[in-house]
DRENDODREN-86049 format. One record per residue (C-alpha): residue number from 1; x, y, z; residue in three letters. Coordinates in Angstrom, 1 decimal. Layout:
BEGIN
+-----+--------+--------+--------+-----+
|   i |      X |      Y |      Z |  aa |
+-----+--------+--------+--------+-----+
| NUM |      X |      Y |      Z | ala |
...
+-----+--------+--------+--------+-----+
***
This chain:
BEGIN
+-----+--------+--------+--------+-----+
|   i |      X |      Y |      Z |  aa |
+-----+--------+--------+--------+-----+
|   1 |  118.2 |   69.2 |  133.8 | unk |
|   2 |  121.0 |   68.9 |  130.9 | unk |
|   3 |  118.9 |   66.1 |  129.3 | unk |
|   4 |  116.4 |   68.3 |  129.3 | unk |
|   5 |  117.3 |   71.1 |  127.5 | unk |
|   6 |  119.5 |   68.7 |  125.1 | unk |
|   7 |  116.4 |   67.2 |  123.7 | unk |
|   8 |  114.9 |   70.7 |  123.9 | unk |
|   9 |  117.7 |   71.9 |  121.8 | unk |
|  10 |  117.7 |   69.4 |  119.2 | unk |
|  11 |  115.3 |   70.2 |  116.4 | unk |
|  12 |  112.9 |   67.5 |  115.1 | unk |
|  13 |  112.4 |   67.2 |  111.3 | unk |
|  14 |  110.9 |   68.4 |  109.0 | unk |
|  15 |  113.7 |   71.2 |  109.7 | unk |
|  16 |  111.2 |   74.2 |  109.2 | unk |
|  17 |  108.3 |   73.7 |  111.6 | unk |
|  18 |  105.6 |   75.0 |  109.4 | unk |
|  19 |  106.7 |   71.6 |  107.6 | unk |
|  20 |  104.6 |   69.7 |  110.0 | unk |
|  21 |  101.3 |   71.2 |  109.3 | unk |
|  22 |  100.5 |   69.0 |  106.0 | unk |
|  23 |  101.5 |   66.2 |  108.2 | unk |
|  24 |   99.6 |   66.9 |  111.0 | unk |
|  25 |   96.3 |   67.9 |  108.9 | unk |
|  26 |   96.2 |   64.4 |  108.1 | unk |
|  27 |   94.9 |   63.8 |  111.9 | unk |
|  28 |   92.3 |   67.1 |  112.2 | unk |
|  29 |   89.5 |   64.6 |  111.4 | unk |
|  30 |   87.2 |   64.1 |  114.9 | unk |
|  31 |   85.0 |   60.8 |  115.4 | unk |
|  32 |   81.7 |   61.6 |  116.8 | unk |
|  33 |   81.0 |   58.9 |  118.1 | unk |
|  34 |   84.1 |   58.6 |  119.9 | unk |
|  35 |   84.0 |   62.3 |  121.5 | unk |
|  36 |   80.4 |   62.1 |  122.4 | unk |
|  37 |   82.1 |   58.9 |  124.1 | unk |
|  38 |   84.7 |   60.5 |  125.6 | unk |
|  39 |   81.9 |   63.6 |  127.1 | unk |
|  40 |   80.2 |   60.6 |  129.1 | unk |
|  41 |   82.9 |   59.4 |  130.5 | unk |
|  42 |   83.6 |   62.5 |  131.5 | unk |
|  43 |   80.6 |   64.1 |  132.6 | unk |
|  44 |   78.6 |   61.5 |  134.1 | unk |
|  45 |   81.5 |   60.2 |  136.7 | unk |
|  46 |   81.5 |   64.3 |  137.4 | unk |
|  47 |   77.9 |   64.3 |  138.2 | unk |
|  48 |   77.9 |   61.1 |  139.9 | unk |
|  49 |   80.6 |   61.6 |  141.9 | unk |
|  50 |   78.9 |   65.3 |  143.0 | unk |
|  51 |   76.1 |   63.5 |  144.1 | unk |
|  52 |   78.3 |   61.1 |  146.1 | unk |
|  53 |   80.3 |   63.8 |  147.7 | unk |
|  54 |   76.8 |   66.2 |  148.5 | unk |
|  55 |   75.1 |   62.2 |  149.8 | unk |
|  56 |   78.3 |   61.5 |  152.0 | unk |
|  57 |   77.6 |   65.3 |  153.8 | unk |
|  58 |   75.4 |   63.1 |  156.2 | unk |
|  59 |   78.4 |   60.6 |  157.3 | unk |
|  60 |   81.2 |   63.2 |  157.2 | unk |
|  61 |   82.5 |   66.6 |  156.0 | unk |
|  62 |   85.8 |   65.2 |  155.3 | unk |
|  63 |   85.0 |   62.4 |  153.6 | unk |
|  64 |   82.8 |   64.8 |  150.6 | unk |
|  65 |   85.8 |   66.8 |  150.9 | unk |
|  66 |   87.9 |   64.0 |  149.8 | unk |
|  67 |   85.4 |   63.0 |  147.1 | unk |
|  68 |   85.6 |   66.6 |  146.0 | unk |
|  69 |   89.3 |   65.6 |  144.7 | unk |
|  70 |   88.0 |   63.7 |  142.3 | unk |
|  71 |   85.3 |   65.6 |  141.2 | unk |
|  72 |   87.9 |   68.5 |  140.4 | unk |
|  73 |   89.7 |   65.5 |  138.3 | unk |
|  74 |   86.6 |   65.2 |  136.1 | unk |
|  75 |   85.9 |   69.0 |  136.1 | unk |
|  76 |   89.4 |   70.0 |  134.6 | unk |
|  77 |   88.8 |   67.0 |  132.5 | unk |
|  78 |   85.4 |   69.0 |  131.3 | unk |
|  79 |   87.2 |   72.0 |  130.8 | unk |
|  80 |   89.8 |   70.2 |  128.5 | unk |
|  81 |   87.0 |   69.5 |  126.2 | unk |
|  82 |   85.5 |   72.9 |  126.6 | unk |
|  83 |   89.0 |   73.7 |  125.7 | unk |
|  84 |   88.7 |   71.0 |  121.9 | unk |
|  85 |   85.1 |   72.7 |  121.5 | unk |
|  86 |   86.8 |   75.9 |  121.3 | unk |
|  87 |   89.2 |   75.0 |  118.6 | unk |
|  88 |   86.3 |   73.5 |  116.7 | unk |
|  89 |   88.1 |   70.6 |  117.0 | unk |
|  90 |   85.9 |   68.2 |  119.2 | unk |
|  91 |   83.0 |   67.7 |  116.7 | unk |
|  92 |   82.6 |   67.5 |  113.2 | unk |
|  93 |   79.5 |   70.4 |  113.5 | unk |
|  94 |   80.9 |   73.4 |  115.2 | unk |
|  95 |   77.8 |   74.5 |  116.4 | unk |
|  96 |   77.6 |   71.2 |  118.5 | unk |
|  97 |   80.8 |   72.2 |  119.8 | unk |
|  98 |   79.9 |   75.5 |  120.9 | unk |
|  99 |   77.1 |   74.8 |  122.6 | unk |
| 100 |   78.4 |   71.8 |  124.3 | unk |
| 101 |   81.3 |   74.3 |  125.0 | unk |
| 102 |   78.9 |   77.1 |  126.5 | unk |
| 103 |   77.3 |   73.9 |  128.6 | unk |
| 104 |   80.6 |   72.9 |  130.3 | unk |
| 105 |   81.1 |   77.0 |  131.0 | unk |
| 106 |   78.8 |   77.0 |  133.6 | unk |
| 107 |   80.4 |   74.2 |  135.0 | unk |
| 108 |   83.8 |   75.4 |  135.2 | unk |
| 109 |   82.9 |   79.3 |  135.7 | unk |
| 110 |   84.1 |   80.3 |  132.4 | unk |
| 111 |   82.0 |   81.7 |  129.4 | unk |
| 112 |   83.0 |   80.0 |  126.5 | unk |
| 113 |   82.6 |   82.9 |  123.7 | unk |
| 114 |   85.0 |   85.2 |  125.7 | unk |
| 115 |   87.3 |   82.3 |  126.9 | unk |
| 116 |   87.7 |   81.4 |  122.9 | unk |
| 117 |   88.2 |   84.5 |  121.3 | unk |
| 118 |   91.0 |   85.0 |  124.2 | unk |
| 119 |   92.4 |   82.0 |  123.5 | unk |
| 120 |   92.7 |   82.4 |  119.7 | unk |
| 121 |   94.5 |   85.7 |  120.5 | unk |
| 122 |   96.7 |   83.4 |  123.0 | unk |
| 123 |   97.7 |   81.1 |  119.8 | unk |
| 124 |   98.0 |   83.3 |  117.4 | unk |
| 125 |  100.7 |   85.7 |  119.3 | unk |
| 126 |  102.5 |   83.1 |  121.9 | unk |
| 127 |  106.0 |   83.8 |  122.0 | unk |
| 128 |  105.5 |   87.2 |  120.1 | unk |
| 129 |  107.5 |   90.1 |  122.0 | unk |
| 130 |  105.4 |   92.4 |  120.4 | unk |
| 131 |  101.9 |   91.0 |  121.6 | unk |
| 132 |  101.7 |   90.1 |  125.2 | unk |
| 133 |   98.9 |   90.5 |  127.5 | unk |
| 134 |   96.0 |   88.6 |  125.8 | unk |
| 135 |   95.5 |   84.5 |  127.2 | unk |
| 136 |   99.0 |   84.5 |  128.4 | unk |
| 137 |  100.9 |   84.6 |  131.9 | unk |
| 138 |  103.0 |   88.0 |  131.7 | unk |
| 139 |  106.7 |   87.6 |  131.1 | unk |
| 140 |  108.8 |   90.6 |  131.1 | unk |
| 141 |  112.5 |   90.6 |  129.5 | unk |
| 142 |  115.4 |   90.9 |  131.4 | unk |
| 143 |  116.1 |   94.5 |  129.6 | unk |
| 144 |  112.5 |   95.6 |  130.7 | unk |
| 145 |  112.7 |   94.5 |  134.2 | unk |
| 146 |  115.7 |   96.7 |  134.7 | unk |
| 147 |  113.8 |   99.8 |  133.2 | unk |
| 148 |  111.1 |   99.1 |  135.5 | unk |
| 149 |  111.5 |  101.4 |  138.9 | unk |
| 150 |  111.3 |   99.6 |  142.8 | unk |
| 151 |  107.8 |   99.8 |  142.6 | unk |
| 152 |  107.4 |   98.7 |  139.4 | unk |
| 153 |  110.1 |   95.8 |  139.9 | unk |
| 154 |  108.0 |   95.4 |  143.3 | unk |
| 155 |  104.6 |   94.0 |  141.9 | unk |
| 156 |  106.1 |   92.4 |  139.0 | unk |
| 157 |  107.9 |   90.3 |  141.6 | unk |
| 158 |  104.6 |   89.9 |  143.2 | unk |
| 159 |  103.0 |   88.9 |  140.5 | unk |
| 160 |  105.2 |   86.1 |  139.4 | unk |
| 161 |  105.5 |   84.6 |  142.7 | unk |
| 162 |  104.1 |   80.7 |  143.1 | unk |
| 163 |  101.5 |   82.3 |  146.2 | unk |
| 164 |  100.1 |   84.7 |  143.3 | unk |
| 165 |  100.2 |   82.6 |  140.6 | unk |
| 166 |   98.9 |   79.0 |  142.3 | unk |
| 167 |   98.0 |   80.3 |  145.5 | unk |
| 168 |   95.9 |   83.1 |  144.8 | unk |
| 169 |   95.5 |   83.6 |  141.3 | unk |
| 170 |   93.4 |   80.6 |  140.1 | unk |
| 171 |   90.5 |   81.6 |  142.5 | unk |
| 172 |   90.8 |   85.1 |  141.8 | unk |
| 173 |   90.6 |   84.3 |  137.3 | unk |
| 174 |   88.1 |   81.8 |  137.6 | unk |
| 175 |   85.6 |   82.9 |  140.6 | unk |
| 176 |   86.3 |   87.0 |  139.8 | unk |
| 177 |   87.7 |   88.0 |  136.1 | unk |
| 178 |   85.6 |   85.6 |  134.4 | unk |
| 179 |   82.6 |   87.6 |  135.8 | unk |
| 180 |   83.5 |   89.9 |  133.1 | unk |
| 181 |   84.1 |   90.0 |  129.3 | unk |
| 182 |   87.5 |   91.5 |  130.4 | unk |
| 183 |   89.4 |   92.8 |  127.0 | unk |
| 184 |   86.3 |   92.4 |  125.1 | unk |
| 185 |   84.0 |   95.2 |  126.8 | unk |
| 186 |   82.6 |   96.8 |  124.3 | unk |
| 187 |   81.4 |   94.3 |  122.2 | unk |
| 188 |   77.7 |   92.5 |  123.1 | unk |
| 189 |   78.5 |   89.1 |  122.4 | unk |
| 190 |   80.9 |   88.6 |  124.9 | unk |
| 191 |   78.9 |   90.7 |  127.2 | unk |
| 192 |   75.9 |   88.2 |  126.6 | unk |
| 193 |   78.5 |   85.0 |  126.9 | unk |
| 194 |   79.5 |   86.4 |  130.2 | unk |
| 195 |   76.3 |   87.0 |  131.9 | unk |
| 196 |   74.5 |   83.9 |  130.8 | unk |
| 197 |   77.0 |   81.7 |  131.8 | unk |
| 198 |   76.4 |   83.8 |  135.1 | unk |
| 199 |   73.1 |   83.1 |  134.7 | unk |
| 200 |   73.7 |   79.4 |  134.5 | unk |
| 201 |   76.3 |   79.7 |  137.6 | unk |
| 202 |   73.3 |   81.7 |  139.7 | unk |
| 203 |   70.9 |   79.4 |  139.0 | unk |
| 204 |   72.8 |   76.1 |  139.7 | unk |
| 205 |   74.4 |   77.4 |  143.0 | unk |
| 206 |   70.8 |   78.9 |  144.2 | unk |
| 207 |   69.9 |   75.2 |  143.2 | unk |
| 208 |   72.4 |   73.5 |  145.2 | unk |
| 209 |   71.7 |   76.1 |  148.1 | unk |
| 210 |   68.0 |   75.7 |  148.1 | unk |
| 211 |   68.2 |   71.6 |  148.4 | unk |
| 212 |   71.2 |   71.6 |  150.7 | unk |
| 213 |   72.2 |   74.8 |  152.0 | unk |
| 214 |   75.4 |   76.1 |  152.3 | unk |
| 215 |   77.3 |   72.7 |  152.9 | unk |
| 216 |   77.6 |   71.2 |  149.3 | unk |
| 217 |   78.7 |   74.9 |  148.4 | unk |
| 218 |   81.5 |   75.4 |  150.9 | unk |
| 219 |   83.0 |   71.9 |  151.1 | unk |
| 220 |   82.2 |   70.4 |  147.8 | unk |
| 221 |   81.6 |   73.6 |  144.9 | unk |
| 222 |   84.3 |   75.6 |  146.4 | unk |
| 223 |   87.3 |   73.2 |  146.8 | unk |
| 224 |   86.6 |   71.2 |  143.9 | unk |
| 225 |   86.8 |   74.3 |  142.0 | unk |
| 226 |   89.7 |   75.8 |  143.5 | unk |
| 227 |   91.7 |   72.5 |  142.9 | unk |
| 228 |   90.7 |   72.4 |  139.3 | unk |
| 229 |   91.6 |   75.9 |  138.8 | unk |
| 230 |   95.0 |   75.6 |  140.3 | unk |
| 231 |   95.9 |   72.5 |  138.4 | unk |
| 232 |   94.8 |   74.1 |  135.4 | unk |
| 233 |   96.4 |   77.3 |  136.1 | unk |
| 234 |   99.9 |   75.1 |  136.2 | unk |
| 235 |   99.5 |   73.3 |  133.5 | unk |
| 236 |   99.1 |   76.0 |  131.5 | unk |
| 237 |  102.1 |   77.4 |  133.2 | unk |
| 238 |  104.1 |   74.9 |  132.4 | unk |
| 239 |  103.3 |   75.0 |  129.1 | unk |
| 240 |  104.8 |   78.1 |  127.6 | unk |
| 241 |  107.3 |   78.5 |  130.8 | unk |
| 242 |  110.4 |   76.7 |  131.0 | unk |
| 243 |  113.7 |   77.7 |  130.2 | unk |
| 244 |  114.6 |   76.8 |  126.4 | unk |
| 245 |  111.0 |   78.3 |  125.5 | unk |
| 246 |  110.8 |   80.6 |  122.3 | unk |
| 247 |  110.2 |   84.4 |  122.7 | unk |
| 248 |  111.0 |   86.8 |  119.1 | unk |
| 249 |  110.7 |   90.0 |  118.6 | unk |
| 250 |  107.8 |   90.9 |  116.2 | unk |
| 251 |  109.8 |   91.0 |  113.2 | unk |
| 252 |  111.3 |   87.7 |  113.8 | unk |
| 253 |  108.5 |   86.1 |  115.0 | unk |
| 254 |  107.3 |   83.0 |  113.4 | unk |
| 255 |  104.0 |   81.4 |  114.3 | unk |
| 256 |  105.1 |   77.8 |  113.8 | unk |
| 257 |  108.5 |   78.1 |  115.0 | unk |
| 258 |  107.3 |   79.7 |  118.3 | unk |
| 259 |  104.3 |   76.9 |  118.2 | unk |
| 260 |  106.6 |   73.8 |  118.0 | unk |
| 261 |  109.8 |   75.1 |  119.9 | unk |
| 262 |  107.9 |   77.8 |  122.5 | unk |
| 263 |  105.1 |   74.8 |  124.0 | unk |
| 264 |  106.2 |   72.1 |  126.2 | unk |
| 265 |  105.9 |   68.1 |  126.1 | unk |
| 266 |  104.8 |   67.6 |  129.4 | unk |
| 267 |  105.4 |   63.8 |  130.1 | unk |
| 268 |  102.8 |   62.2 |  132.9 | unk |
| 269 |  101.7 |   59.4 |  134.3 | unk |
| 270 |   99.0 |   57.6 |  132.5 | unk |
| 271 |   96.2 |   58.7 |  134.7 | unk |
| 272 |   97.2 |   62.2 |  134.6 | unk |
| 273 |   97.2 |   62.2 |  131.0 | unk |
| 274 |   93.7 |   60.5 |  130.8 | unk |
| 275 |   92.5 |   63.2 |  133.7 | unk |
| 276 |   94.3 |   66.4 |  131.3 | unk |
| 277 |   92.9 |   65.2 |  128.3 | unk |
| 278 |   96.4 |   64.8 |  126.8 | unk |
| 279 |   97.0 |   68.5 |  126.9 | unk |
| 280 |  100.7 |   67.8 |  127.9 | unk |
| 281 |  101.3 |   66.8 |  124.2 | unk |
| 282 |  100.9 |   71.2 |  124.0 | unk |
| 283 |  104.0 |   71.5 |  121.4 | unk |
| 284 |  101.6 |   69.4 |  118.7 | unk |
| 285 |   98.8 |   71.3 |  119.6 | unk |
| 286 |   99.9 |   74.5 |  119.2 | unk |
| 287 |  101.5 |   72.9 |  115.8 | unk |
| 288 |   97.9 |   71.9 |  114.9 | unk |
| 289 |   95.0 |   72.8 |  117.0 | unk |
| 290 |   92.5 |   71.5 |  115.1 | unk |
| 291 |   93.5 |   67.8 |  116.0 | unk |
| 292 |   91.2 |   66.2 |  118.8 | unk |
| 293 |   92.6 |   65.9 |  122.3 | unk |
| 294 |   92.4 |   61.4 |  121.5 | unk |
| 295 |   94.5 |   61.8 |  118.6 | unk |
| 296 |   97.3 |   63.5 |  119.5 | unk |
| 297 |   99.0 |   60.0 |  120.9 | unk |
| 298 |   98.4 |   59.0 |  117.7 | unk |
| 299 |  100.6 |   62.2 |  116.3 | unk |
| 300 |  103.8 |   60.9 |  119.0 | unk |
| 301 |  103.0 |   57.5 |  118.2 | unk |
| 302 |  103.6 |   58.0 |  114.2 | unk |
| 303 |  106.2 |   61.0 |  114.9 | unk |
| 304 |  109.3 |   59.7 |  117.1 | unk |
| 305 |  110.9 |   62.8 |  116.6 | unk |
| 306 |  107.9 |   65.0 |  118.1 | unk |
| 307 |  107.4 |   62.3 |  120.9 | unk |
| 308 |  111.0 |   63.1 |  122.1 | unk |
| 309 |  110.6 |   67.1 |  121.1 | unk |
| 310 |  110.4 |   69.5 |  124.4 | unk |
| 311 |  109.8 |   66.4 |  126.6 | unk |
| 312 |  109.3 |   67.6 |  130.2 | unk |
| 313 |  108.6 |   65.6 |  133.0 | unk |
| 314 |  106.9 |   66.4 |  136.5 | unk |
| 315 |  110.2 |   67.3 |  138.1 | unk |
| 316 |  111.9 |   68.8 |  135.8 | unk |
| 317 |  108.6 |   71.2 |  135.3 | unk |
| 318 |  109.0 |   72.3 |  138.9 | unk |
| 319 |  112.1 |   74.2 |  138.7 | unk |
| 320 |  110.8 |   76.4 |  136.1 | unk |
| 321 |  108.7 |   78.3 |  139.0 | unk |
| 322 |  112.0 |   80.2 |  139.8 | unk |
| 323 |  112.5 |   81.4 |  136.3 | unk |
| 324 |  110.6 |   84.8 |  135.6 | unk |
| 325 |  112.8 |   86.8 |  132.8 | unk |
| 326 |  113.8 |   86.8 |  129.1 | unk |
| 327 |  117.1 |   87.3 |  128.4 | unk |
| 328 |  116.6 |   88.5 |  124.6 | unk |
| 329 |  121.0 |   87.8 |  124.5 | unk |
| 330 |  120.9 |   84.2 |  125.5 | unk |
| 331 |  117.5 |   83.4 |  124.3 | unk |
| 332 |  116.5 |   81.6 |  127.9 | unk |
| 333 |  114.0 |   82.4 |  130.5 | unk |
| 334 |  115.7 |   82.9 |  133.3 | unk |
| 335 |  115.4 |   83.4 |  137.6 | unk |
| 336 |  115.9 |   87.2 |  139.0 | unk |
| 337 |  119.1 |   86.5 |  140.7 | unk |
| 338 |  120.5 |   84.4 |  137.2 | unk |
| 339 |  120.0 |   88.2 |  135.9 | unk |
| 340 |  121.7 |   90.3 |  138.7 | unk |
| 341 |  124.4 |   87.9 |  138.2 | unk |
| 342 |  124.8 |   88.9 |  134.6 | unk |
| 343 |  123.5 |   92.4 |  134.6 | unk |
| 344 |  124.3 |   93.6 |  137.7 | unk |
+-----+--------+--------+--------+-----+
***
């Protein structure tokens, strides 16, 4: 764990992070041809493998559900280019991207106007005190925490714990709150991105239900979905939680300092990284979020010093589920008890 917060704590170069982004512009450009590439590859093994699973029904419930595994691989593969389309960063026409973007909603349950507006909100304010609550996963300070009463202190505990966050919560965001343009209620055009990608879901399940009943639904739909959820519920965890993140003050707040020093390197296995769409390599992204999801090895490959920035690996990304405060002294996230046992 001291490796990893030594190469957390050593700063890459250029020294000032907003340095990096005349570097990294020089990778914003997308190929066509090669993300319309990488949107087959993704979306027909999701739709073939569906098929597989929903055909398999007739030999064995257990085997579809063990094909729905890998159809929740390709579907939070989907929703990391839903993710690019947002940032306008997947085609070289944005309006391709957003429709491609609102396409791959229905799949993953989430209308893509009201998912991208929230998400802008999420990069423009990560690590920013003064502007939590929008796209992010709620993290109180230490000083906060001890304001808060037993009740209060009660559910905030609740809400951080693992069952919540990657038990419950994933189900409860994708299949629930993304019903609604939550945050964004008075305004039309999320109310209209909400309900047709509804729409969409309605149709498509009373599709599947019609032709096949309730089967495909419960044992391929649901826990495909679920699994996808979950896993992206973590990664994006992971992300922005672990313990030499960046949290400021509003006044001292700077966008790229909290981009490149406040977002992980998560480092996985090769297949993982294919399946996530690179989305480990977060502290470039948030850098530079106009850069495709297929060039950002290119970005560590040129860049030693951002390859070895914030590197986390699988294991070492597990202990930061017990860490759940901000300690504004020490500048670390840190677990309740590491509080008591400096605060009383």
């Amino acid at each position: 764990m001291k490796d990893f917060q030594d190469r957390q704590t050593t700063p890459p170069s250029p020294s000032k992070a907003s340095d990096w982004v005349k570097i990294l512009a020089n990778y914003r450009e997308p190929s066509d041809r090669r993300s319309y590439f990488e949107l087959a590859i993704t979306a027909i093994p999701f739709f073939l493998l569906w098929a597989a699973a929903w055909w398999s029904l007739s030999i064995s419930p257990w085997l579809a559900l063990a094909l729905s595994l890998l159809v929740a691989g390709f579907l939070l593969r989907l929703f990391a280019i839903q993710h690019d389309c947002g940032h306008s960063s997947f085609f070289r026409n944005r309006s391709v991207g957003d429709w491609v973007g609102r396409g791959i909603g229905i799949l993953t349950l989430t209308p893509y106007d009201v998912w991208r507006r929230a998400h802008s909100i999420h990069h423009s304010s990560a690590g920013n005190l003064g502007r939590r609550g929008m796209g992010d996963i709620l993290t109180l300070t230490v000083a906060e925490y001890r304001e808060l009463g037993a009740f209060g202190r009660l559910k905030y505990r609740l809400y951080r714990h693992p069952f919540t966050l990657f038990g419950v919560g994933p189900g409860y965001l994708f299949l629930l709150e993304n019903r609604l343009p939550l945050g964004f209620m008075g305004q039309a055009r999320y109310w209209i991105s909400a309900m047709g990608t509804n729409l969409g879901i309605l149709i498509a399940g009373s599709l599947i239900w019609y032709l096949g009943g309730l089967q495909p639904l419960l044992l391929i739909f649901l826990p495909s979905t679920l699994i996808a959820a979950t896993a992206g519920v973590w990664l994006f965890y992971v992300q922005h939680q672990f313990e030499s993140t960046h949290w400021e003050a509003e006044e001292d707040w700077q966008l790229h300092e909290s981009a490149l020093h406040g977002s992980s390197h998560y480092v996985l296995p090769s297949v993982l990284q294919w399946m996530t769409a690179n989305i480990g390599i977060h502290h470039v992204h948030h850098l530079y979020s106009r850069i495709p999801f297929y060039r950002l090895t290119e970005v560590l490959k040129d860049h030693e010093e951002l390859a070895e920035g914030n590197r986390m690996t699988i294991r070492e990304s597990l202990a930061s589920v017990r860490l759940h405060l901000w300690d504004e002294q020490s500048k670390r996230l840190m677990s309740f008890s590491q509080a008591r046992q400096l605060y009383g």
